[in-house]
VEXTORTI-60573 format. One record per residue (C-alpha): residue number from 1; x, y, z; chain. Coordinates in Angstrom, 1 decimal, always signed. Each point is the difference from the previous one (the first is absolute). Layout:
BEGIN
k = NUM, c1 = X, c2 = Y, c3 = Z, c = A
...
END
This chain:
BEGIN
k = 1, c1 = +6.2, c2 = +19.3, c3 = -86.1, c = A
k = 2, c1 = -3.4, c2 = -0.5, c3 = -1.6, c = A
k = 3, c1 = -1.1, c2 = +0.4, c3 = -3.3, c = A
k = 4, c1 = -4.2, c2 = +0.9, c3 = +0.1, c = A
k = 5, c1 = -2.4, c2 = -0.6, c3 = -2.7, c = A
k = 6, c1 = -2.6, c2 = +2.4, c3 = -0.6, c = A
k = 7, c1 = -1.7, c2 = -1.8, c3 = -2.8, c = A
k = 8, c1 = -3.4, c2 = +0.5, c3 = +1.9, c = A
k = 9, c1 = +0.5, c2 = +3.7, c3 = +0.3, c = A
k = 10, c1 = +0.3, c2 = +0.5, c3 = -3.1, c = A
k = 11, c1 = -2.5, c2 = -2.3, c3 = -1.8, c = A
k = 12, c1 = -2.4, c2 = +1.7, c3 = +2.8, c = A
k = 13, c1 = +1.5, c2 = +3.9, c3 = -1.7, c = A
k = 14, c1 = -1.0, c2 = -1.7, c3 = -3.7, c = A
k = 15, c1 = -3.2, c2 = -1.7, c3 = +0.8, c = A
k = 16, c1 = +1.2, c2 = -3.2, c3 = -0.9, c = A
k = 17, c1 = -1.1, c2 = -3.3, c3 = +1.0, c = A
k = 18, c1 = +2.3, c2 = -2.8, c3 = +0.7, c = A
k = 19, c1 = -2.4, c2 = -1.8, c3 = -2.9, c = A
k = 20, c1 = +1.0, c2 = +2.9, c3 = -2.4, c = A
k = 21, c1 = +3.7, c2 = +0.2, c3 = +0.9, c = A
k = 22, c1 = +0.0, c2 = -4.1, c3 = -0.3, c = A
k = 23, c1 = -1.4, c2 = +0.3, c3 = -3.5, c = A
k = 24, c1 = +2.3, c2 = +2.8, c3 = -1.0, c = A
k = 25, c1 = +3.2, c2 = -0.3, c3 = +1.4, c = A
k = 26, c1 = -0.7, c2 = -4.4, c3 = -0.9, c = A
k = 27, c1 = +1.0, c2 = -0.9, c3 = +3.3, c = A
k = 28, c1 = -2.2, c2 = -2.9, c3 = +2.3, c = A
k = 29, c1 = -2.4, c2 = +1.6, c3 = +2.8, c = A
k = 30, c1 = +2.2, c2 = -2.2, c3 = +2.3, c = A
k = 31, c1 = +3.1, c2 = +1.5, c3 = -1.1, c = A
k = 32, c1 = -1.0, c2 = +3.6, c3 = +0.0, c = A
k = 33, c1 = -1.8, c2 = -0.7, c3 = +3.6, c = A
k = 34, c1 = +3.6, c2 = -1.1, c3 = +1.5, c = A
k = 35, c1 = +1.8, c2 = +3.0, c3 = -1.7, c = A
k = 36, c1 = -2.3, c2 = +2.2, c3 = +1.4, c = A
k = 37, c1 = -0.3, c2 = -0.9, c3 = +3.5, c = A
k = 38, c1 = +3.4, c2 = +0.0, c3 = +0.2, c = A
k = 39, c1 = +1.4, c2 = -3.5, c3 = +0.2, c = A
k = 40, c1 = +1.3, c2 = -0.5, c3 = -3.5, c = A
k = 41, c1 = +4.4, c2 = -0.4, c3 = +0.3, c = A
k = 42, c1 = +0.3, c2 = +1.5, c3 = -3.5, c = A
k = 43, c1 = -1.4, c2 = +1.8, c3 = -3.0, c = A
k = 44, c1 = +1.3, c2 = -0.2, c3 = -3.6, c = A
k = 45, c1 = +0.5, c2 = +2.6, c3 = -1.6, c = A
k = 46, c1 = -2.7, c2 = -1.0, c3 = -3.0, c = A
k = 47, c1 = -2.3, c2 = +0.0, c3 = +2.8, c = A
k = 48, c1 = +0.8, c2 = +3.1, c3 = +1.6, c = A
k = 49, c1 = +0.1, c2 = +1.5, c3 = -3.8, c = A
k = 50, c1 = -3.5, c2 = -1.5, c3 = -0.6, c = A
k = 51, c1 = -2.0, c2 = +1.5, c3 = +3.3, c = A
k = 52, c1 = +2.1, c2 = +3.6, c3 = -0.2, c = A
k = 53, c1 = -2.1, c2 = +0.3, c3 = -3.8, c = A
k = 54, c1 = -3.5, c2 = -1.8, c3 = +1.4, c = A
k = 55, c1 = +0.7, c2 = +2.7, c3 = +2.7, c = A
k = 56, c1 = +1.1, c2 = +2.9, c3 = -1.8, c = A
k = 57, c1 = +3.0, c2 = +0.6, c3 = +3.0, c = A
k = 58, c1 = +3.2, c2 = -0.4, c3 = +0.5, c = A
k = 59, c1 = +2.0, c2 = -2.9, c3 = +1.9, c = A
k = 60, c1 = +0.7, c2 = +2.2, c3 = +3.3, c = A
k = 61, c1 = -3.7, c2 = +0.3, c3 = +0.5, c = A
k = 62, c1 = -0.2, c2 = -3.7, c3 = +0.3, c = A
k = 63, c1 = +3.1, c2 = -0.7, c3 = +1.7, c = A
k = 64, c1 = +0.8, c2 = +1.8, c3 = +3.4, c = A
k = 65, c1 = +3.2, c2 = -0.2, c3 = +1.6, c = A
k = 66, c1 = -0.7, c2 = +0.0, c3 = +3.7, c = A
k = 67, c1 = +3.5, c2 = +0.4, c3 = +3.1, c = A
k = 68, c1 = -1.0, c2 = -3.1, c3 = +2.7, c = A
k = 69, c1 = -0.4, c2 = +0.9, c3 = +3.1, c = A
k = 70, c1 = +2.2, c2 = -1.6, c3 = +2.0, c = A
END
């Protein structure tokens, strides 16, 4: 099982710079770049709360559930 973040789809939907989602969501570059390619373990909830409203969208369009392929 494999959970898949589509942060960069949808920053990419809104126009949004990783610059602009740092500065709004309060979150470092460096934090937001290892959340969005994937390699982040976890996600509080404060921080999913905080990117859903800087990108006007819901959890599920962040977070992709995704069966392995085994």
């Amino acid at each position: 099982m494999a959970i898949v973040v589509n942060l960069d789809v949808m920053m990419a939907k809104r126009k949004m710079s990783l610059n602009e989602l740092s500065e709004q969501v309060g979150l470092t570059l460096s934090n937001l770049s290892i959340l969005k390619t994937g390699k982040a373990k976890a996600i509080r909830f404060s921080t999913l709360n905080a990117i859903c409203q800087a990108l006007e969208c819901q959890p599920g369009d962040i977070l992709e559930f995704q069966e392995d392929k085994s």
